[in-house]
N, C-alpha and C positions, 0 to 999 in steps of 0.2 A: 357760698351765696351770702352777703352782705343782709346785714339786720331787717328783717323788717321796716319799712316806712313809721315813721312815729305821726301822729294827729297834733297838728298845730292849733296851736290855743292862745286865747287872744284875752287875755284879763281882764273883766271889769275893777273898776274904783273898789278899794274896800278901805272905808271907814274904821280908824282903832278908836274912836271920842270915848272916853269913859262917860258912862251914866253923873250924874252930879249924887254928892252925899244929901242925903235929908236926914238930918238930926228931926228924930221924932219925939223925942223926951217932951212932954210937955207938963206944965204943973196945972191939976185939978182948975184952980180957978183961974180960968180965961173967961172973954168977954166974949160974945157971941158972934161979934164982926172980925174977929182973930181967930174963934172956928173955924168960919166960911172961908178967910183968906187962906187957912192952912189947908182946908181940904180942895180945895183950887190947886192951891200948887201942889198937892198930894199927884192931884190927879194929870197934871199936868205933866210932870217929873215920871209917871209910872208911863203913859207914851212917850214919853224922849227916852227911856228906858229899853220899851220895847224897838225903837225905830234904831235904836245906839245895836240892837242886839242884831236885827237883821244886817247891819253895816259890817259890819265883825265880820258877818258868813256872807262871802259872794256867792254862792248858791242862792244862800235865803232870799239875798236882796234881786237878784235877777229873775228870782221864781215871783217877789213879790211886785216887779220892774212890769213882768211880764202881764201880771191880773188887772194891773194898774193900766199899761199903755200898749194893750193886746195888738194895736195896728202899728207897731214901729217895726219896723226890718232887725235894726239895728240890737234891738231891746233882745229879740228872739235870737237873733246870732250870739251875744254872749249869754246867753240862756245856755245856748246849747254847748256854750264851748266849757260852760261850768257842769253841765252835766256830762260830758263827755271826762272830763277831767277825774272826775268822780267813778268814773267805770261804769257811766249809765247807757251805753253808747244806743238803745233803742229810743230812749227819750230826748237824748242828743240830735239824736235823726230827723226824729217830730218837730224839732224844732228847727233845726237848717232848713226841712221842707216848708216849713209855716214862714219863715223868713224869708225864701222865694217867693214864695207866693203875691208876699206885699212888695219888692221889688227884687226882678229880677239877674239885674247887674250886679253880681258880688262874686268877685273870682274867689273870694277867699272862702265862701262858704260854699262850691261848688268845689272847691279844694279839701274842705272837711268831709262833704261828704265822701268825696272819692276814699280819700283814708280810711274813713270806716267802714267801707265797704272791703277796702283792702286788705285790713286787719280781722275782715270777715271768712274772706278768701274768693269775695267774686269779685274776679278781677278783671271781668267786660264791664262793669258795674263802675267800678274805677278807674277803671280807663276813659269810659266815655266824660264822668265828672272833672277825672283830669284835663282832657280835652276843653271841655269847658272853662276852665280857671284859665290854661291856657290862652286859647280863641278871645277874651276876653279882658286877658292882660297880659300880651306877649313877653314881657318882662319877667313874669314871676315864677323863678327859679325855684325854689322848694314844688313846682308842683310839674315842672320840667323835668325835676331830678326824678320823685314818684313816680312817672309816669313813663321813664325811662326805666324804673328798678319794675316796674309790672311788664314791660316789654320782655327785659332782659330773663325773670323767673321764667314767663315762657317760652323762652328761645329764640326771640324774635332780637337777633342780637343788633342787627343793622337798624331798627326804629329805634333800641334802647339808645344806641350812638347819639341816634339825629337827634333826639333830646338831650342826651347829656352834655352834647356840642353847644345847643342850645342855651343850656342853665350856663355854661362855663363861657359863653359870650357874654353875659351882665353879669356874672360873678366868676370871675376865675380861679378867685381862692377859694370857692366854697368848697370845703371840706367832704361831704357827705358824697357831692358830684363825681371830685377824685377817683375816691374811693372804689365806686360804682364803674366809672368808666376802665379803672382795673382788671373788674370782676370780668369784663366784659373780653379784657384783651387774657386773663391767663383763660377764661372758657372759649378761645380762640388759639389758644399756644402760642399767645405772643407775649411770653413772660416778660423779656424786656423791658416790652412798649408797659408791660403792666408796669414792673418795677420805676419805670420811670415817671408816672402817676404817682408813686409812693413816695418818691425821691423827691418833687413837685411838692407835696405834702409836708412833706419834714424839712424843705427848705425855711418856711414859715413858722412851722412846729414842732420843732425836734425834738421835743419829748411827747409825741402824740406815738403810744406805744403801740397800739396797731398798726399803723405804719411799719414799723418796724418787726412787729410780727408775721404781715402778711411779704413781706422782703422776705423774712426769713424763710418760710413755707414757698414761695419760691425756688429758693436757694437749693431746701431740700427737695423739690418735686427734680431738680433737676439735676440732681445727686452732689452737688457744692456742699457737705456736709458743715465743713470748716468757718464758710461764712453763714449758713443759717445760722450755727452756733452763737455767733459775732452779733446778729442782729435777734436770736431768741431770748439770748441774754440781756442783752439791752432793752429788751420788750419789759421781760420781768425786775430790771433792776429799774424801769419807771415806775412798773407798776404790779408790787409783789402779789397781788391779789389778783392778777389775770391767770387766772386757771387753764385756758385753752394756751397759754405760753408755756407752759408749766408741762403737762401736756405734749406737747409737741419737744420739748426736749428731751423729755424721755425718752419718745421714738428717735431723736437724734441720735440722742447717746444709746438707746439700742442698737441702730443699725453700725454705729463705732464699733459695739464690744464692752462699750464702759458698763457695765450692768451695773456698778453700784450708785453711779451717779443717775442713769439710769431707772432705778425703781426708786431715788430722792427726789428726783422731779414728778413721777408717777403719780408718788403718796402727796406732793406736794399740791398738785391737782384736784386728788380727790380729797383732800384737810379741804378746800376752797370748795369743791362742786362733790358731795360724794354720790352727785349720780350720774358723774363725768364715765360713761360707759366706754369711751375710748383709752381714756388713762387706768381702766378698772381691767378691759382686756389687756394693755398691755403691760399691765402690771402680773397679770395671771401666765402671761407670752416668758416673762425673763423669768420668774421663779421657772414653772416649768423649765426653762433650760439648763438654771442652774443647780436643778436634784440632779 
């Protein structure tokens, strides 16, 4: 099953202005109308200070967006897309809902919502919000493909299609869609049709190493050991820190006989994930064979 749906986030401005320097040295005897100008611009300098500080942090400045101009739609949606960012995802929520509320046309925050409802795990919840985003912007592919990857987790393989059909009419290179519509053909045994999604994929990105991983698992689900090899290799030689490639060779080269190459990939796994319980069994599977 393909990752998780991730939460699209939509940045506000952020401000780097440095604060200005105030040389405060002054000497004893000043005139009293050089006081008053100096504590002016003291004071002055110490808000553009603080307003410099809030810009730095888009949170700050969206939390303070938001006290300021409580009735904007717009203010509330990246409110919430900074607090979502931040791991806040119930405050996040509060605020997509408060941003409805002042208008309701916004496929993309009817898109957020569904995500984080997704990444809740209620996923009538997000369905219906993706619906929404949808119905609202027949165009917008990221929430097509969502909406197809909630179908697909519960089985419902032929709506996950009509969506992914969907996202891959306005985007056809979209990546993520691929992917997914993959998932959908090897959980149907149509390795192929899946492989050739992949293939689709690495036409454009040929060093996109999951691609080339999920070929290779493939290869082996269908006893091809030779070429998974070809393509698990090339997974990890894009990208030596994918631990599930790493992983997955071992059981190659287990079902070979190579045991030593075998428990090198194994341990190679778990140096990257050591709580990879798949490469940690079948690293406990080849010593057992070889006492």
């Amino acid at each position: 099953m393909s990752k998780p749906p991730s939460i699209r986030f939509f940045l506000g401005p952020n401000a780097n202005a440095t604060p200005p320097y105030m040389n405060t040295s002054r000497k004893r005897a000043v005139i009293c109308m050089s006081a008053i100008l100096f504590l002016v611009v003291a004071v002055y300098a110490s808000a553009s200070y603080r307003r410099n500080l809030i810009w730095r942090d888009s949170l700050a400045l969206w939390a303070d967006s938001v006290a300021k101009s409580d009735g904007k739609a717009r203010t509330h949606y990246n409110y919430g897309n900074e607090l979502a960012m931040a791991g806040r995802l119930e405050e996040a929520l509060r605020e997509d809902f408060r941003s409805l509320e002042i208008s309701s046309y916004q496929p993309k925050v009817y898109f957020n919502i569904g995500a984080i409802y997704h990444y809740w795990g209620y996923t009538d919840k997000a369905v219906e919000n993706y619906r929404r985003a949808v119905d609202l912007k027949p165009d917008f592919v990221e929430a097509h493909n969502n909406l197809g990857f909630a179908y697909y987790a519960n089985g419902r393989f032929d709506e996950a299609m009509s969506e992914f059909n969907a996202a891959i009419k306005y985007n056809p290179s979209h990546v993520k869609t691929r992917m997914n519509m993959a998932k959908v053909y090897s959980a149907r045994q149509r390795f192929e049709d899946a492989a050739a999604q992949y293939r689709m994929i690495l036409e454009k990105m040929p060093d996109y190493a999951e691609a080339h991983y999920e070929i290779g698992m493939i290869r082996a689900t269908q006893g091809d050991l030779s070429a998974a090899l070809v393509e698990l290799n090339e997974a990890v030689r894009l990208n030596p820190a994918f631990g599930a490639a790493h992983s997955a060779l071992g059981y190659v080269y287990e079902r070979q006989g190579l045991m030593r190459y075998s428990v090198a990939e194994y341990q190679n796994a778990l140096n990257i994930d050591p709580r990879d319980e798949d490469a940690a069994k079948g690293l406990r599977r080849v010593y057992g064979r070889t006492r």
